[in-house]
C-alpha positions as CSV (number, residue, x, y, z in Angstrom):
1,X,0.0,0.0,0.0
2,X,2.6,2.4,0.6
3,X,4.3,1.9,-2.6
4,X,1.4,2.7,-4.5
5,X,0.4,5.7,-2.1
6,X,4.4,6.8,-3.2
7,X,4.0,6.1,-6.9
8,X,0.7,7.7,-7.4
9,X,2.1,10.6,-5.2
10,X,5.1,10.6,-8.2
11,X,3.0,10.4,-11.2
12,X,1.0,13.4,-9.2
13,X,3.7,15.7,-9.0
14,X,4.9,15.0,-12.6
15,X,1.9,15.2,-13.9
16,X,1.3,18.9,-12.1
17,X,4.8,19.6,-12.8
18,X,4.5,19.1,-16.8
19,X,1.2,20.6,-17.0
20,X,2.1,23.6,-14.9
21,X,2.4,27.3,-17.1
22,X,6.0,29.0,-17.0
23,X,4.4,32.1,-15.7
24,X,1.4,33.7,-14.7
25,X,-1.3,36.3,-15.6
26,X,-1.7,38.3,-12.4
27,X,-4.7,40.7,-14.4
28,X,-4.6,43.8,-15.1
29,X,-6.1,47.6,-14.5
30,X,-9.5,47.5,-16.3
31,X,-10.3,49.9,-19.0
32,X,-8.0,53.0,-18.1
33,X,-10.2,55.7,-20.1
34,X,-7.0,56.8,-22.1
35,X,-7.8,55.3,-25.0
36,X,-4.9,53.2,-26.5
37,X,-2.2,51.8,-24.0
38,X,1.1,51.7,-26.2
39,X,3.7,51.3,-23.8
40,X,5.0,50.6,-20.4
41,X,7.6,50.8,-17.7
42,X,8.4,49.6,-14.0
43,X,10.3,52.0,-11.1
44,X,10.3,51.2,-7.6
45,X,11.2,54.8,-6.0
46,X,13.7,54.6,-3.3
47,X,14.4,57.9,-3.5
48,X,10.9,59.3,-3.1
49,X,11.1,61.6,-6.2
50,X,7.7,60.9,-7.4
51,X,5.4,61.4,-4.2
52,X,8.1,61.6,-1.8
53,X,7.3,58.4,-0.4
54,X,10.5,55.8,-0.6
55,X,9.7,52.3,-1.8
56,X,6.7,52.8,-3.5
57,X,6.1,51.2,-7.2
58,X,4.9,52.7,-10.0
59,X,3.9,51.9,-13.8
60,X,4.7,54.4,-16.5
61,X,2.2,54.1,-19.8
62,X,2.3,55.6,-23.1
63,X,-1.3,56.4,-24.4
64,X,-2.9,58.2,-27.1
65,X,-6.1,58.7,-28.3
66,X,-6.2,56.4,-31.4
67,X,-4.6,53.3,-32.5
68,X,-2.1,55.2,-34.6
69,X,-2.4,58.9,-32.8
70,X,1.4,61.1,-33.8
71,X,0.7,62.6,-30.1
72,X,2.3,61.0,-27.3
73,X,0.7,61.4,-23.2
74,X,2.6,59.8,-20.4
75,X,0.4,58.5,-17.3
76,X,2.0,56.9,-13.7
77,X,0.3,54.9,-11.8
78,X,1.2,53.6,-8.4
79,X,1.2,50.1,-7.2
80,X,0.0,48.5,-4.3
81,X,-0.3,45.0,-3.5
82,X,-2.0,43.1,-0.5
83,X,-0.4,40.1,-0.1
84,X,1.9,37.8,-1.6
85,X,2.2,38.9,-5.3
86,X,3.6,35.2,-6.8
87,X,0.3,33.8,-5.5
88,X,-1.5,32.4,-8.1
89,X,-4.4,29.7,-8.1
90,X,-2.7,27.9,-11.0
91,X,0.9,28.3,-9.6
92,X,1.9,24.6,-8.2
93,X,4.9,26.7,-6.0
94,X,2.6,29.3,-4.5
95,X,-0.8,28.6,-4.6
96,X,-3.7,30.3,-3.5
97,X,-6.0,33.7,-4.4
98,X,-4.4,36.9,-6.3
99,X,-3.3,39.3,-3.6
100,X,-5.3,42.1,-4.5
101,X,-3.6,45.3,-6.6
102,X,-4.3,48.7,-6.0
103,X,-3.9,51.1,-9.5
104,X,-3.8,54.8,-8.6
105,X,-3.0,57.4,-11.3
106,X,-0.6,60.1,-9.3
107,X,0.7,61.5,-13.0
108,X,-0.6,62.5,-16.0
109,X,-2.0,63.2,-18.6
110,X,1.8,64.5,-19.8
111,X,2.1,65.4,-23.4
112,X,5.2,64.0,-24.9
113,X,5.1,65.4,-27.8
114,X,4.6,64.4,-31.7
115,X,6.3,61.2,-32.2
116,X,4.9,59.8,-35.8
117,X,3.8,57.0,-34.2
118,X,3.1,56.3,-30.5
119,X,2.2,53.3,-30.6
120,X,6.3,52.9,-32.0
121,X,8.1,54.0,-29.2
122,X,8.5,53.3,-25.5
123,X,9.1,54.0,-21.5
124,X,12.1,53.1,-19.3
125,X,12.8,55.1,-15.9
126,X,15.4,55.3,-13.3
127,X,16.3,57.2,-11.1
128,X,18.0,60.2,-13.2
129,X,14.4,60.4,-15.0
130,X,12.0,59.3,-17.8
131,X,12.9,58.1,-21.3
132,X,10.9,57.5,-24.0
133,X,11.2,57.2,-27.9
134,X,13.6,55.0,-30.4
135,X,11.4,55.2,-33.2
136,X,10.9,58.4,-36.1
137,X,11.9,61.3,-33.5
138,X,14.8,59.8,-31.7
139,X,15.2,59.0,-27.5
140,X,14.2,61.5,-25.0
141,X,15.1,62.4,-21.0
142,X,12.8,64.2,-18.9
143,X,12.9,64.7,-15.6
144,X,10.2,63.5,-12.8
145,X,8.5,66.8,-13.5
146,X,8.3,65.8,-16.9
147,X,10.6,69.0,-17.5
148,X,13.9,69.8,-19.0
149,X,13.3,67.4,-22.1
150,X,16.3,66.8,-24.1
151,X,17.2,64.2,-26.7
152,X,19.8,61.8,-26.0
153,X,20.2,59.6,-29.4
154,X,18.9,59.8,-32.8
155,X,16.1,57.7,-34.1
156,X,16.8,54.2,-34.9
157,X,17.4,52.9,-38.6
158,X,14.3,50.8,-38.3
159,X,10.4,51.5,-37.2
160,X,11.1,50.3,-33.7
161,X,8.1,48.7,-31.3
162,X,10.1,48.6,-28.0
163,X,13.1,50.2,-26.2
164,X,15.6,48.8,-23.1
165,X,18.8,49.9,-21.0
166,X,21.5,47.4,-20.2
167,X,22.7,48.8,-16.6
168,X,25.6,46.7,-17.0
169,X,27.4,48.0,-20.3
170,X,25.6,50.9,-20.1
171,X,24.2,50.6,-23.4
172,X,20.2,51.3,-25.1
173,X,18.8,48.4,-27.4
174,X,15.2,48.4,-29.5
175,X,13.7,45.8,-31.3
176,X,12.1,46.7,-34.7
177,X,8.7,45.4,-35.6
178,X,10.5,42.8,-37.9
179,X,12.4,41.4,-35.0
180,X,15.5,42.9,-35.7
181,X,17.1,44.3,-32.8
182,X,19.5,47.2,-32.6
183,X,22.0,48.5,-29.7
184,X,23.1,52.2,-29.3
185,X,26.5,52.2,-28.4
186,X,26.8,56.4,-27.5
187,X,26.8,57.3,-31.2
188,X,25.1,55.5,-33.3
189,X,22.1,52.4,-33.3
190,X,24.1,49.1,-34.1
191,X,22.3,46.1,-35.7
192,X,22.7,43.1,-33.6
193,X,20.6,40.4,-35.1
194,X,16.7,38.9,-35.6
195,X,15.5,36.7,-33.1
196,X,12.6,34.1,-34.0
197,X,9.3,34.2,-34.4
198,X,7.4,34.1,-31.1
199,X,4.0,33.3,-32.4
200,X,2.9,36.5,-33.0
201,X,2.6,38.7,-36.1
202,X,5.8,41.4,-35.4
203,X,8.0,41.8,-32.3
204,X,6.7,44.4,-29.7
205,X,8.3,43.7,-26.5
206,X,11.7,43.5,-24.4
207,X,13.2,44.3,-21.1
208,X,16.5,43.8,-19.8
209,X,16.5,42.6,-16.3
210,X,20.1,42.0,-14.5
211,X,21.9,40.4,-17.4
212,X,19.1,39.1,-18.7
213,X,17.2,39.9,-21.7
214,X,13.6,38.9,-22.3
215,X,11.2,40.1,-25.8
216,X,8.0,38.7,-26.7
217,X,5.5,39.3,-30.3
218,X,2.5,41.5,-29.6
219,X,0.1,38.8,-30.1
220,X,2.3,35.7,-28.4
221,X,2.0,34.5,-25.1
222,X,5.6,33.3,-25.0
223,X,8.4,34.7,-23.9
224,X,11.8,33.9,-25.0
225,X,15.4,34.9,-22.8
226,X,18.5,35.5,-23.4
227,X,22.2,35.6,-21.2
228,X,23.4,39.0,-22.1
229,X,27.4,37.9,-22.1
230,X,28.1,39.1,-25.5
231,X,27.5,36.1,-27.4
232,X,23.9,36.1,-27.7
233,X,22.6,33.4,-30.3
234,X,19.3,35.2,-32.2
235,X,18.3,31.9,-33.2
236,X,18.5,30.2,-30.0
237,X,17.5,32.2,-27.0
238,X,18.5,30.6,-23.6
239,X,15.4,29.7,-22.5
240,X,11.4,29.4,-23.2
241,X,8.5,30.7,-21.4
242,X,4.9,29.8,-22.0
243,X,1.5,31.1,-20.6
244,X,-1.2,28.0,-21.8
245,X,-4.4,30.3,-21.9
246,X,-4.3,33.4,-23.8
247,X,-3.6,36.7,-21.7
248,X,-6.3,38.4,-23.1
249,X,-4.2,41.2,-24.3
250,X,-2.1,42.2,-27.2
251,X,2.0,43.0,-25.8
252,X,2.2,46.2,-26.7
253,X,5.4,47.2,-24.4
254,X,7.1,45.9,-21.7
255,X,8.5,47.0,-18.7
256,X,10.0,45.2,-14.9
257,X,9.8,46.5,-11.6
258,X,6.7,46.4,-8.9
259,X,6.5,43.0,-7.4
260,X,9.6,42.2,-9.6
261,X,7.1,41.3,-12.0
262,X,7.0,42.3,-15.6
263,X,4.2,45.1,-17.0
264,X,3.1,45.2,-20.4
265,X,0.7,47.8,-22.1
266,X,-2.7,46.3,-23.4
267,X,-3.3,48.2,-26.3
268,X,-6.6,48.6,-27.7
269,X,-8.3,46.9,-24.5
270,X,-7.2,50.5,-22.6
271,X,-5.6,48.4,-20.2
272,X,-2.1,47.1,-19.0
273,X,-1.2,43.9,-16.7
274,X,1.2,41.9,-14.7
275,X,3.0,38.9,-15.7
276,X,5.7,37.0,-13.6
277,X,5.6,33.9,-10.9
278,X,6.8,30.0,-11.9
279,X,9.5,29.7,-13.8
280,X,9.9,32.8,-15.0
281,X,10.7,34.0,-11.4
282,X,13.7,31.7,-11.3
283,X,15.0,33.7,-14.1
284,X,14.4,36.8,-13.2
285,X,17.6,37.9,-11.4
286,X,18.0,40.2,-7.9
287,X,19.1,43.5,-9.0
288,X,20.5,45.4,-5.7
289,X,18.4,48.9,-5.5
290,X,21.3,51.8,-5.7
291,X,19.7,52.6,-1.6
292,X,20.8,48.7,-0.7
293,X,24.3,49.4,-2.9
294,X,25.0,52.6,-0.8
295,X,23.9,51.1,2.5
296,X,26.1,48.1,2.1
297,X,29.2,50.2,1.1
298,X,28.2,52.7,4.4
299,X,28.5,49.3,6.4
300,X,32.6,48.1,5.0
301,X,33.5,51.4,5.0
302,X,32.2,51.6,9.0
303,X,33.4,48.5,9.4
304,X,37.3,49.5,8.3
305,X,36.5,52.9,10.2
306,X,36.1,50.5,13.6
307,X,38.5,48.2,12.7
308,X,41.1,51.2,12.1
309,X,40.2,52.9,16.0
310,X,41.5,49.4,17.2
């Protein structure tokens, strides 16, 4: 009796195991009333500089009024989660209900200006600003008061769909609508190769997480990854991650940071949702926040201070 009770508790687990998605839908906002969502990014603020409130997370989206508006608005919304934010009914690791999300917009409408395209260009932040462009007009920094605009590279050789900064090499990549993906190496946009065909009719999504690059189609629910240590194979990313049922949404966008989860822009549904847990989680790597950098280099250097007095 106890072997069977063992075997049928194997074939359980393997059976969950194999059938289990690589990551999760975690939902999203609900009709935003800003028409089309066309892009997004992730900032935790541990500097405070948008509410002056430390820690908090925020989304950044791109909307417009149309599907194919030339005007760009940029909207933030803060984050707030109840709970744990891997919990997921369908997730073998953590399961249980979604922790509830709380979406409040503290930012925006912000015009961006005329961009030939909106739907063609995208967010990231940090904590010198807000960026947004690649495509047509070039890339742009703005301050948190969405002030002191200035352009920091030319538009890319290529109608791009989506826009990322390596924090490692220090360097900007886009991915064009054909999959071909460029890098800006301080002077110029570099073509770096195609990656595959993700199931989806053009390429419209990538972040860079640690050293760890992740891009998507805008109508695919699979995500592919690559190790960013300078021999990146196009045709063979590192790794595969699939969502089984269909997230509802087009990828319009893509951006990483509350609940270390990754944010995409819903396009024509007005929304944008949350994607991360399972596998995918593994993958993603722990990027020290420049407050837990400075803190930890405060500590050695107290510690030599002490150990000098002695």
């Amino acid at each position: 009796m106890k072997n069977l009770l063992f075997l049928v508790s194997i074939v359980s687990f393997f059976s969950l195991s194999v059938s289990a998605d690589d990551y999760y839908n975690y939902g999203g906002t609900g009709n935003l009333g800003i028409g089309y969502t066309t892009g997004a990014a992730g900032f935790v603020d541990n500097l405070g500089k948008i509410e002056g409130m430390p820690g908090k997370e925020y989304v950044f989206i791109a909307g417009s009024s149309n599907s194919y508006s030339d005007n760009a608005y940029g909207y933030i919304y803060r984050v707030e989660t109840a709970g744990d934010p891997n919990m997921h009914p369908d997730n073998p690791e953590d399961t249980g209900p979604i922790a509830p999300r709380t979406f409040t917009r503290v930012g925006g409408p912000n015009y961006l200006g005329y961009f030939g395209g909106v739907h063609e260009n995208e967010f990231h932040v940090d904590n010198s600003g807000i960026y947004f462009g690649a495509s047509r007009n070039g890339l742009f920094h703005w301050d948190f008061g969405w002030t002191n605009k200035t352009q920091i590279a030319l538009a890319a050789p290529t109608i791009t769909q989506s826009l990322a900064y390596d924090a490692i090499s220090g360097n900007w990549w886009a991915g064009g609508t054909y999959r071909d993906m460029y890098m800006y190496n301080g002077s110029s946009w570099v073509y770096q190769g195609t990656h595959p065909n993700l199931s989806g009719n053009h390429h419209d999504g990538m972040e860079i997480i640690g050293d760890k690059m992740f891009v998507s189609d805008m109508t695919s629910d699979v995500l592919a990854m690559y190790n960013m240590d300078g021999s990146i194979d196009w045709n063979n990313p590192d790794k595969y991650f699939y969502y089984t049922s269909n997230s509802g949404s087009d990828v319009e966008g893509m951006g990483y940071g509350p609940n270390k989860h990754l944010w995409i822009g819903g396009w024509d549904d007005g929304t944008f949702y949350e994607l991360g847990g399972g596998a995918l989680q593994h993958q993603i790597p722990t990027v020290p926040e420049p407050a837990t950098i400075l803190f930890f280099i405060s500590g050695i250097i107290g510690l030599a201070l002490i150990k000098q007095k002695k």
